[in-house]
C-alpha angles and dihedrals in degrees: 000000000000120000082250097055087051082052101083093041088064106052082051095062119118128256112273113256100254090051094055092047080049099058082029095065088043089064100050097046087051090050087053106051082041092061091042102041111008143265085285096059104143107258091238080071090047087049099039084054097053090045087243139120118264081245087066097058101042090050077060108042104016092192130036086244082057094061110041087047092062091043084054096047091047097055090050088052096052096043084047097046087046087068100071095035089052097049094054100045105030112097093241137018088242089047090054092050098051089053087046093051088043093056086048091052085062099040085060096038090055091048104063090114096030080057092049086057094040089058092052124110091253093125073204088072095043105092096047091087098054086045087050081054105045087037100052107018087075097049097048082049094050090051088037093056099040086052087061105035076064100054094244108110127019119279125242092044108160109229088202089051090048104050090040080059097046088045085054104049083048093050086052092071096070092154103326114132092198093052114094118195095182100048094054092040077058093047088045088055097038087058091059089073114111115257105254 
């Protein structure tokens, strides 16, 4: 193998490892001061929170879209990447759905002002729903499915149904302090078991 054929492999290598928990911890500053404060959180927040300079960020995320976008992005990954974990280490199929759904409850509660964004007329914001889809559809199924393989739900659910029906018990808080999203979202999944 010639020094140019080893030339593409290398521009194809992964970010260090320090370099990923650095953006890393970027990301999750950022998804913090925007819960807190809103997407339009001024970026010094965003910085005082990762412990980093405002030109870090920036050298990062360039523009404010770009950033949300990845944070985002991250979130999805990590909701995504928590399927599989909680299945394998949850007691029971149905246990590990109803921690899924309950990450998911939090990933959507947290959101309120991300959504407002995502629903702008910004075309840079546009294929982040079907992402949030592809991403996601196949994790909830796979829960879905092993949850019924075991007996413990009913069989044929429908993932994108579900999670349409988890997104619209948490868009039904607005600012009401007596509406609980989570405890219905519990009640929702409670109600897939199987009769005995």
């Amino acid at each position: 193998m010639s020094g140019s054929d080893q030339d593409p492999g290398r521009a194809a290598r992964p970010k260090r490892a320090d370099a990923r928990r650095n953006a890393e911890t970027l990301l999750d500053a950022a998804a913090a001061v925007f819960v807190a404060s809103g997407v339009e959180a001024p970026v010094r927040d965003v910085a005082a929170k990762a412990g980093v300079g405002t030109a870090t960020i920036y050298r990062h995320f360039p523009t404010r879209a770009d950033l949300i976008i990845a944070v985002y992005r991250h979130q999805v990954e990590a909701l995504a990447e928590a399927g599989p974990s909680l299945l394998a280490s949850s007691a029971t199929p149905h246990a590990a759905l109803g921690q899924w759904i309950g990450l998911f409850v939090d990933f959507l509660v947290t959101k309120h002002g991300l959504a407002a964004v995502l629903q702008s007329d910004d075309p840079c914001f546009d294929p982040l729903h079907s992402y949030f889809l592809d991403r996601l559809d196949p994790v909830c199924a796979q829960l879905l499915d092993a949850a019924a393989a075991s007996g413990e739900i009913r069989s044929g659910l429908d993932a994108y149904e579900l999670m349409r029906g988890v997104g619209g018990l948490c868009a039904g808080a607005g600012n009401n302090p007596r509406y609980d999203a989570r405890r219905l979202v519990e009640l929702l999944v409670a109600g897939l078991r199987r009769p005995r």
